[in-house]
N, C-alpha and C positions, 0 to 999 in steps of 0.2 A: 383261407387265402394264404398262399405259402409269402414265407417273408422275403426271400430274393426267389427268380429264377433258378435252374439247376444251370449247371455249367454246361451241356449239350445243348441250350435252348438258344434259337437265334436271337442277338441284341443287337442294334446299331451301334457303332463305331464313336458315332456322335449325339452327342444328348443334350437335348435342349432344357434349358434353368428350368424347374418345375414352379409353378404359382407357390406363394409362400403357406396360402391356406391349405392346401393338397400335401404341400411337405407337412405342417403339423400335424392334418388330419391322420397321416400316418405313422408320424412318430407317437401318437398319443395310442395307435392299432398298438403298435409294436410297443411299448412300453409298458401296457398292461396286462399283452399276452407273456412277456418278460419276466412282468409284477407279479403274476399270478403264478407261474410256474415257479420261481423262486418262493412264494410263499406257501408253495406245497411241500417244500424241503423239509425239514427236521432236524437236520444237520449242519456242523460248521462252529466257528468262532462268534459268529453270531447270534446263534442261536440261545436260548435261555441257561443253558451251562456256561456259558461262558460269564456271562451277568451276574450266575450264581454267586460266582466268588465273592467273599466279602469283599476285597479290599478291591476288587474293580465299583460292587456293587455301592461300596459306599464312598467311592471317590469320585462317584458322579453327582450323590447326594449335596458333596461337601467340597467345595474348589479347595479350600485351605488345605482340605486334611488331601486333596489330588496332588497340588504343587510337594508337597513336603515328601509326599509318598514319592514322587516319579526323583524327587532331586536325591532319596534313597536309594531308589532301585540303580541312580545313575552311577551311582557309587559304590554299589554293591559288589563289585568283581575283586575289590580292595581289600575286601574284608575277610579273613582267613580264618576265623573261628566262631562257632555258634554266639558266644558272648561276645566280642566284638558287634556282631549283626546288630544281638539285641542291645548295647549300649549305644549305637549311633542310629539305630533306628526310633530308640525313648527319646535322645534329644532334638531328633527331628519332629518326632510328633508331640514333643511336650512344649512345641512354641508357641507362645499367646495367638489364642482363636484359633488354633488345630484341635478338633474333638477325637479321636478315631472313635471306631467300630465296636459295639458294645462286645464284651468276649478279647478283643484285644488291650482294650485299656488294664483289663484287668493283667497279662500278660507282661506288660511294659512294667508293669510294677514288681516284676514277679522277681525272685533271687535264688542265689544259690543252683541245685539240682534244676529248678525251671525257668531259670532261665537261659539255661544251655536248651532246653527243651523247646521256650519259645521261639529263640535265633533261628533252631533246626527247622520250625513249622514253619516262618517267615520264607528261610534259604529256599525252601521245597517251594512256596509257591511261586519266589519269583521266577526258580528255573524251570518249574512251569509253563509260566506266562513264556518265557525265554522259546519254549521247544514250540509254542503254537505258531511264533514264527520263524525261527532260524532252523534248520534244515538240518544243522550236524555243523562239526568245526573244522571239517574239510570233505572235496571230493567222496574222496571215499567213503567219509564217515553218513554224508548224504547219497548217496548210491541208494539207499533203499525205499529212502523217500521219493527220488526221483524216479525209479519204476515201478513203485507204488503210484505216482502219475499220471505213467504213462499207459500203465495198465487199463487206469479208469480214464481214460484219453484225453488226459491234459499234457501237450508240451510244457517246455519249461525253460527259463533262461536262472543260470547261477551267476550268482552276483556274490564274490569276495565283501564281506565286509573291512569296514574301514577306511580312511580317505584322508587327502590331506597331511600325506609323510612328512618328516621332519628332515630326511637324508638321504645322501644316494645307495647308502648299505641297505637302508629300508625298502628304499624305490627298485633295487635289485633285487630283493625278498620277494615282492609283491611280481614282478617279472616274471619269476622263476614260479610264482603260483599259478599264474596264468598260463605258462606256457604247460604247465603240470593238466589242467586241466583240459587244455586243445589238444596237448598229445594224448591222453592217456582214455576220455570220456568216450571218444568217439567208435572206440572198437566194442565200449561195453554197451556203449547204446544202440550200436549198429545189431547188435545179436539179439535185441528186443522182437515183437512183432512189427509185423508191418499196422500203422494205422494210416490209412491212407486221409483223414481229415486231419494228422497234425504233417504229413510230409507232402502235400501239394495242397499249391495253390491254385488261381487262376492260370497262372503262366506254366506253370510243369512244378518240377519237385523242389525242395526247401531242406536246410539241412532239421538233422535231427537234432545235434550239439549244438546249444546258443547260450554264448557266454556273454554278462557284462562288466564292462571294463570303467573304470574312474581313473578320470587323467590325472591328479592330483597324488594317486596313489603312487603313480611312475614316475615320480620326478621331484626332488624337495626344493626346488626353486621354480617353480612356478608364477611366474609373475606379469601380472597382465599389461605391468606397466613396459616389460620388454618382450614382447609378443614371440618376436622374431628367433632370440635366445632361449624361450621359453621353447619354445616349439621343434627349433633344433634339438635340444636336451631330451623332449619329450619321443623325438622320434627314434633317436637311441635305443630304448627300449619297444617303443611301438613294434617298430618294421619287425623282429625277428618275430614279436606273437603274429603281427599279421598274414607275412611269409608262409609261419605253420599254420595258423589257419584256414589259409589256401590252399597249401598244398592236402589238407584235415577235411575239407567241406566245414568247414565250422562257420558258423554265423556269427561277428563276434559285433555287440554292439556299444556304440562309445555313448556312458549315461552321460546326465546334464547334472552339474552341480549347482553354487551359487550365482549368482546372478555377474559377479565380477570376471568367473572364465567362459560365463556364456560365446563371447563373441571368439575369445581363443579358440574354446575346443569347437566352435563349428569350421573357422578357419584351420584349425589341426585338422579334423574329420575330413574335409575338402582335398585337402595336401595328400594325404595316408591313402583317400581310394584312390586318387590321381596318380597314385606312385605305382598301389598294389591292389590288383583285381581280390579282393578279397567279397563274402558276403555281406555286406555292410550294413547297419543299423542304425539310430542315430534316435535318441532320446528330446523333447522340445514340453516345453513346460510354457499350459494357458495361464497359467497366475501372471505370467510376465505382459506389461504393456505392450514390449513390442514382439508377441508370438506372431501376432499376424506377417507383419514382415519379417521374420526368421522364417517361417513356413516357405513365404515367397520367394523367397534367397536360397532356400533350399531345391525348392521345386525349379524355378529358374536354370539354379547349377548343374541338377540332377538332366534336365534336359537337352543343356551344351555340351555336358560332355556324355550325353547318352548312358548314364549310371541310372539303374534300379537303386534307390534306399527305400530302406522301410525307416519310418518314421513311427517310433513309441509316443503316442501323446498324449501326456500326464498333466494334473490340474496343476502338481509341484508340491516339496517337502519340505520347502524351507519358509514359506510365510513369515513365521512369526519372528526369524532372524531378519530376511528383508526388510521388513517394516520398521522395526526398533533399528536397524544398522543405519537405516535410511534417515529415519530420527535425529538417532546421534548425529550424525555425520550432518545434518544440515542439506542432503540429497534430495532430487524428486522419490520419490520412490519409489520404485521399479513395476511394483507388485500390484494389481488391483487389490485394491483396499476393503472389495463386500464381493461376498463368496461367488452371489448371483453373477456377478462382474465377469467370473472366471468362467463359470459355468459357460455365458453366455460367448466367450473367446473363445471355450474350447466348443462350441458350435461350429462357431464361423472356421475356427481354423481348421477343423474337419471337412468343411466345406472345400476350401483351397487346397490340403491335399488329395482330397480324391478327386479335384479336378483334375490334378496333374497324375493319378494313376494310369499306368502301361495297362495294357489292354495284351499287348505283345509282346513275345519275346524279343530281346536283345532292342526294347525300347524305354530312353530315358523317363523318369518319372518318380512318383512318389508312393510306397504302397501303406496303407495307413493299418498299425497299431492301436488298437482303445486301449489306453491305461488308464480305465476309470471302475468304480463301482458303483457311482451314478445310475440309474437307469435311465433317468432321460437322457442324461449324456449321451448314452450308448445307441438311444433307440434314435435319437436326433440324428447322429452317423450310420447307422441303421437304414435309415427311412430314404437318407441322400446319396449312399448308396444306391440303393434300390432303383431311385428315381434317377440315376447315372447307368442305368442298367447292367451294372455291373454285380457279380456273383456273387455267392456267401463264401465264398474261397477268398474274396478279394482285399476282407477284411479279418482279424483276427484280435482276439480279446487276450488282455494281459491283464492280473490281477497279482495283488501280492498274496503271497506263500501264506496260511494261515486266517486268512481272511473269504469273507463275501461267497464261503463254499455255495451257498443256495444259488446264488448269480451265477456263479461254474455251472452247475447242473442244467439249470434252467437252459443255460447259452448253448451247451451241447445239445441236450430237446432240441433247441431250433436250428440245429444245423450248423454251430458258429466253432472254429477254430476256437480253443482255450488255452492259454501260455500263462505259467505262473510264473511269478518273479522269485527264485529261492534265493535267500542268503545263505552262505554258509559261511564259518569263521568262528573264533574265539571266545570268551564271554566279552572281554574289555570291550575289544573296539567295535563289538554287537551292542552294547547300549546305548549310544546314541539310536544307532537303529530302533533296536526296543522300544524307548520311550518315545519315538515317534508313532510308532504302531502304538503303542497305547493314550497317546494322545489322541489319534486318530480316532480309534473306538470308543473315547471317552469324550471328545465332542459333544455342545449343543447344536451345534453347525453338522455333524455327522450323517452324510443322509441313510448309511447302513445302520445308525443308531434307531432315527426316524424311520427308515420303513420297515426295520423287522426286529427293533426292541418296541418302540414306540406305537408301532402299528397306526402309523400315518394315514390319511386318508390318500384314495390314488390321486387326486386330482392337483392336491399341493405337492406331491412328490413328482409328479411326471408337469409341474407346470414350466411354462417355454420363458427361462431366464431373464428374455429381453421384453419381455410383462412386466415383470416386478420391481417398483421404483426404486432407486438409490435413493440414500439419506444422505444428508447434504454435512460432510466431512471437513474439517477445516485444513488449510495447506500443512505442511509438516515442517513448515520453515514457522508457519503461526504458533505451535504444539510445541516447540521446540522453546522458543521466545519465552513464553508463558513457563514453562518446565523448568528451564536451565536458565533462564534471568538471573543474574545479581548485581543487576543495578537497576532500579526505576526508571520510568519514564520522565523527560525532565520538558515539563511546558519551552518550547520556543528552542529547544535543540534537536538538532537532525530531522527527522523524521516524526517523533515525538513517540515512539514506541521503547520499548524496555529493550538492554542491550542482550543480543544472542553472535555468537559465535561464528564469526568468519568460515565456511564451509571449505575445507581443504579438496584441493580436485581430484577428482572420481577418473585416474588412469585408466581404468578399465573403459573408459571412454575411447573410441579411437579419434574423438575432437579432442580432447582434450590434449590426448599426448602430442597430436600433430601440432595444435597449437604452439605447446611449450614446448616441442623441438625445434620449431620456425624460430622461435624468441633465443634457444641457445646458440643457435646459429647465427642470429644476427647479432650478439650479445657484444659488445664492441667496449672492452675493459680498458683503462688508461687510467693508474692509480693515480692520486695526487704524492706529488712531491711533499715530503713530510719534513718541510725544511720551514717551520712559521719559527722565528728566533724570540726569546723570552719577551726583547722590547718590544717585537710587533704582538706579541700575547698582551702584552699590557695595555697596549693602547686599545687592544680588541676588549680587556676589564672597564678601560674611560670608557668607551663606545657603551657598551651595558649599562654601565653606572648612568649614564646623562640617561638613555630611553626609557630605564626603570619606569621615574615616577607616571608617565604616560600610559607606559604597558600597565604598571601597579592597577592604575584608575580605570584602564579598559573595562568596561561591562563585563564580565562575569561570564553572562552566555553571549555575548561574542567573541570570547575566548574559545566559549568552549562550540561555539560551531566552528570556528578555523579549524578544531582539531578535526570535526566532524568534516572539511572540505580536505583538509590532509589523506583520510579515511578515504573519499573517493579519487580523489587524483590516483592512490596507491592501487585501489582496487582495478580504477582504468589501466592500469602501468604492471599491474600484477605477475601476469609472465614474464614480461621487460626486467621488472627488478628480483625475480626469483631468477632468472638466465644469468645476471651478471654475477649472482651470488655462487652460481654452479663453476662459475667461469674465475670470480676470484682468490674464493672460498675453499673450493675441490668440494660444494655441498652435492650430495645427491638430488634429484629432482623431487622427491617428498619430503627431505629436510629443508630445503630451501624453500618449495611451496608452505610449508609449515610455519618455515620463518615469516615470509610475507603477510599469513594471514595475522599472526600473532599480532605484528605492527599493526597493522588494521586495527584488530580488538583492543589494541591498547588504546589507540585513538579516540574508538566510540565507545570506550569503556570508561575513561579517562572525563572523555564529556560528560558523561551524565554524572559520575561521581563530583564533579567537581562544581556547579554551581551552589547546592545546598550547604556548602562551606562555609559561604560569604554571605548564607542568610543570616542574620542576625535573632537569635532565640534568648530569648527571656529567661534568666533562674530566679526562680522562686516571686513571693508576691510580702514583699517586704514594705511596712509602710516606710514612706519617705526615700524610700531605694528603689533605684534601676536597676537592675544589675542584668547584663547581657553576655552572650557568648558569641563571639564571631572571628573570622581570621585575616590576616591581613598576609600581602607578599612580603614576604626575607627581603630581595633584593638578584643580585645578578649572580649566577650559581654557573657551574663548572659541572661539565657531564663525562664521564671518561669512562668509554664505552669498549669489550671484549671482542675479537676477533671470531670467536665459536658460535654467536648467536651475531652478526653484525647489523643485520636490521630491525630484529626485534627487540633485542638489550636495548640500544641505542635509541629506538623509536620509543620506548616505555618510558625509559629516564628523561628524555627530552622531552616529550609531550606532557610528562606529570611537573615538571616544571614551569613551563610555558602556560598551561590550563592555568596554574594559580597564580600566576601574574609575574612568574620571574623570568629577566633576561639570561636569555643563557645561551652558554660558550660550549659547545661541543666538539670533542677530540677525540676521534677515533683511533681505536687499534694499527696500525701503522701496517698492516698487513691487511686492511681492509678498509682504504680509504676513497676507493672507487665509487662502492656504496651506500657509504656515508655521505658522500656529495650527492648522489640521488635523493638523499632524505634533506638534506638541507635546502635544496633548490626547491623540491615539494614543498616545503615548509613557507619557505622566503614567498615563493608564488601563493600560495592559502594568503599569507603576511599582505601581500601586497594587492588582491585580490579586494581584501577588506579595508583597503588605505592605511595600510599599520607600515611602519618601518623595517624594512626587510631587517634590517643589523639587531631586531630581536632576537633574531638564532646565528650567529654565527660559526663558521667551521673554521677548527684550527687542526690543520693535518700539523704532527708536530713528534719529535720523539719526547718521551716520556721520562726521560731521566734528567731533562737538563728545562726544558718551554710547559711539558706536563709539570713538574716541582715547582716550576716558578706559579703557575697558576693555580694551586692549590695553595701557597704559601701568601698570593697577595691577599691582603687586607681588606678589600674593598670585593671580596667573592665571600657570599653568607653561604653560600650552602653547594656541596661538595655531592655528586652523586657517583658512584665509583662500580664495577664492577670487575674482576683482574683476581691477578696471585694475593694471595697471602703477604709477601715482603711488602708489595706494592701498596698494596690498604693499612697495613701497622704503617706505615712510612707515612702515607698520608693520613691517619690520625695522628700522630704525630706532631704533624704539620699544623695540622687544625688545632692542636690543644694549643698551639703558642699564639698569642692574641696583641702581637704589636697595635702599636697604635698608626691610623692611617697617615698618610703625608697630608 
């Protein structure tokens, strides 16, 4: 039974959803005539030479001695002499619980004449490992690989390594390599043979040159938090390769990076064909939660404005950064989180674009790329083709350069378009790349490891994603809690969980930013007048002095939850009081959101440290003796807080005051008294919330040489918290060593 139709045979226009059993039944056809033809190969990076190697073969044995090995190899383009190699590659593998490779240990220890000899054996294997995947260190230097290809009729897209420039010297380097490429490729691969399965498709002909481009690479300010500017910048450079790519037939496609310029570079992508009729392609990654609506965004656009893309669609190469960034940061996390997850996304999303595949010329739509080495992946979009009645021209398999050769072979047998992805580029900024390829082939998760190192059974390798149960994960704001806690959980404060870090917001959000531009916008600053004169200071020292002993005796945790209601009012007001910091500050919008959070974690940080203070602990077991350890409030203290950090300095020192029972007098920086009033009305409302006396925090806008000196110098203020210059703090110990006696 052939796997599609040929392209002369009559199909309907319209196709109707196939029964879900009928689609498996035939992905499971296709997946094992797939299975089995690739396991007639012999050849490839996967095959048993490549396992040969020791040091792949024993870095699957041994995780410790893999991590140490790849954070080697990542380093390795550094290192300029065979002795070098071999001294930083001994103290990488001489760390507790890294074993290596029996024959290398012995090596590592070796000196003098061998061990220039061992660096050499080292150097040779990694730029081995190096040449299985990167292609040459430019164009030309790959020329022979690439008609070596195309020979054996694999298309090919080249992909510049390296991403994520630091400048615009560099971002015009990378310009001028791209544009080397569109100019210069096209005439030597037009003199090739004609293959007519890599130069048509359903629709008619396809260029022969297809180049991929990373936006990050054209542009050193890239930032998702200004889309608009970013995107300007980026087009800069774009237009002039798109331009020649048009007028070249060149196919140029825009890859997918991490997950924060996902939504820029599809909105770049959008802008760039709507400018310029170019070949377009466009890269979308199923690890991500929302593929499915990126696919539909795509398909939808591609339809309004009547644009052909080909859409490359890859499971994604960033995992295991997504996940940890997502961690850190306090994030949902973007990524599914179990492989099957993905698998089972990039289903569906293959579904959704070959809904929206053209059938016709000069009709909008989506033409779908496999970037997988999966096979049920592949046979899954396979099968739903088929059942779309749509051609084997209509799909097209893309694999990386050095990998899954048996899968190439196999795919050609059945009649299937084959595009490898070549790097070509440098050693340096090839090793990121590198170690993700060898991360990849050294997976337990691997399924080219599983079906043709391991020799899998077909039925777990070809089984249908959306089978196989999830295991029940805990959230990553839980993961995070637990990990990065320091402070415990404290009975009858807040929430009653261990304190975790205030999650600073994810720009790359288009809510997010909208939100915090709404809040700069309405941001409505009026600083207080800084005119409180010494005597009204003083009376605001009485005011403290009387409330003390009440405050003093306050319970402990109800102290410490007012800080914890301070924490949410802030967090409700979050935008509100990062806007006026932008506004009186001159803060940027992630210094200022950074500030806000800070105040936050001071709060519920603050809570939980501070009731175990005032438990009363026992020393030692003395007969006839008590002896305990416990703390008591000072009295009414003076906070005198810095303009550079103005709600988080401020919010630290006041609330570690406050938490332990002292009244206090807070004065802010005279250049930042706007939102120090925000934090003292927070404060007074928590205060008054729990029937306390608002006048336990009072604000004294005030200058600092004449109402600041006075109140650090009164008698009746125990404890001084200070933040400022240099002159200002020697002035004020000063002040405080002299100990009049009160009136």
């Amino acid at each position: 039974m052939p796997i599609f139709r040929r392209k002369h045979e009559h199909r309907p226009t319209v196709a109707t959803q196939p029964p879900a059993a009928d689609l498996e039944q035939r992905t499971m056809q296709i997946g094992r005539d797939m299975l089995a033809r690739a396991r007639d190969q012999k050849l490839g990076v996967l095959s048993a030479r490549f396992y040969s190697d020791k040091l792949m073969n024993w870095s699957m044995k041994d995780h410790d001695f893999k991590v140490q090995l790849f954070r080697f190899v990542d380093v390795f383009p550094v290192l300029t002499t065979p002795e070098m190699i071999h001294d930083i590659l001994a103290d990488y593998l001489s760390q507790p619980g890294v074993k290596p490779p029996p024959g290398i240990d012995l090596g590592l220890r070796a000196g003098a004449v061998a061990k220039g000899l061992m660096g050499k054996t080292i150097e040779s294997q990694i730029r081995a490992m190096a040449r299985k995947f990167i292609a040459g260190t430019n164009a030309a230097d790959a020329l022979p690989t690439l008609k070596k290809l195309w020979d054996d009729q694999i298309a090919f897209s080249v992909d510049l390594l390296g991403e994520a420039c630091i400048s615009d010297e560099e971002a015009d380097e990378y310009r001028d390599k791209y544009l080397d490429l569109i100019e210069n490729l096209p005439d030597t691969v037009a003199s090739w043979k004609d293959q007519p399965l890599l130069t048509r498709d359903h629709l008619g002909e396809i260029p022969r040159t297809n180049v991929s481009i990373k936006i990050s690479s054209l542009s050193g300010k890239v930032d998702p938090i200004d889309p608009e500017a970013s995107i300007a910048r980026l087009m800069t450079r774009l237009l002039p390769i798109l331009e020649t790519a048009r007028d070249r037939g060149v196919f140029v496609n825009f890859d997918m990076e991490h997950h924060e310029l996902k939504d820029l570079t599809l909105t770049l992508f959008e802008r760039c064909c709507e400018k310029i009729d170019f070949h377009a392609g466009l890269a979308m990654q199923a690890y991500l939660r929302s593929a499915e609506d990126d696919a539909r965004r795509i398909t939808r656009w591609a339809r309004e404005k009547n644009r052909t893309v080909t859409v490359r669609l890859v499971k994604g190469a960033y995992w295991d950064f997504e996940t940890i960034h997502a961690e850190l940061m306090g994030w949902p996390c973007p990524v599914w989180n179990e492989k099957h997850l993905t698998d089972a996304c990039f289903e569906r999303v293959c579904r959704i674009l070959l809904d929206a595949c053209p059938t016709r010329q000069n009709q909008g739509g989506t033409k779908l790329a496999l970037g997988s080495h999966n096979v049920r992946s592949i046979a899954a979009a396979l099968a739903y083709a088929q059942q779309r009645a749509l051609p084997n021209e209509a799909v097209e398999l893309q694999m990386l350069h050095g990998m899954a050769d048996q899968l190439k072979h196999a795919a050609k047998q059945m009649g299937l378009r084959v595009r490898e992805y070549v790097p070509v580029g440098e050693m340096i900024p090839g090793m990121a790349y590198l170690v993700r390829r060898l991360l990849e082939n050294t997976s337990n998760e691997s399924w080219l490891k599983a079906g043709f190192l391991d020799q899998a059974d077909e039925d777990s390798l070809l089984r249908n994603p959306e089978s196989i149960p999830s295991k029940h994960t805990p959230d990553l704001a839980d993961i995070a809690a637990q990990r990065h806690s320091l402070s415990p959980a404290v009975e009858g404060v807040g929430d009653g969980k261990p304190f975790t870090n205030e999650p600073v917001r994810d720009f790359s959000r288009q809510d997010h930013r909208d939100r915090f531009a709404q809040a700069v916008r309405d941001a409505r600053v009026e600083p207080l007048p800084s005119d409180t004169t010494p005597a009204q200071a003083a009376d605001m020292v009485d005011r403290a002095a009387r409330l003390f002993p009440a405050w003093r005796d306050t319970d402990p945790i109800t102290r410490s939850n007012i800080l914890v209601r301070v924490a949410a009012i802030m967090r409700a007001r979050r935008d509100e009081l990062s806007a006026i910091m932008v506004a009186e500050a001159c803060k940027t919008w992630r210094e200022a959101d950074a500030d806000t959070c800070e105040a936050i974690d001071f709060c519920e940080y603050y809570a939980r440290c501070a009731p175990p203070l005032f438990t009363r602990t026992r020393l030692g077991r003395f007969i006839g003796e008590l002896d305990e350890l416990f703390h008591q409030p000072k009295g009414p203290a003076v906070v005198i807080s810095p303009w550079n950090f103005p709600l988080a300095i401020s919010t630290g020192m006041t609330v570690a005051s406050l938490v332990t029972g002292n009244t206090t007098i807070l004065k802010p920086a005279e250049q930042t008294t706007a939102i120090a009033h925000e934090l003292a009305k927070i404060v007074r409302q928590a205060l008054k919330e729990h029937d306390l006396h608002e006048d336990i925090l009072q604000l004294c806008c005030a200058p600092g040489e004449t109402t600041g000196a006075a109140l650090v110098r009164d008698p009746r203020v125990h404890l001084i918290a200070f933040t400022g210059s240099k002159a200002v703090g020697l002035d004020i110990i000063r002040a405080a060593a002299a100990t009049p006696q009160a009136p």
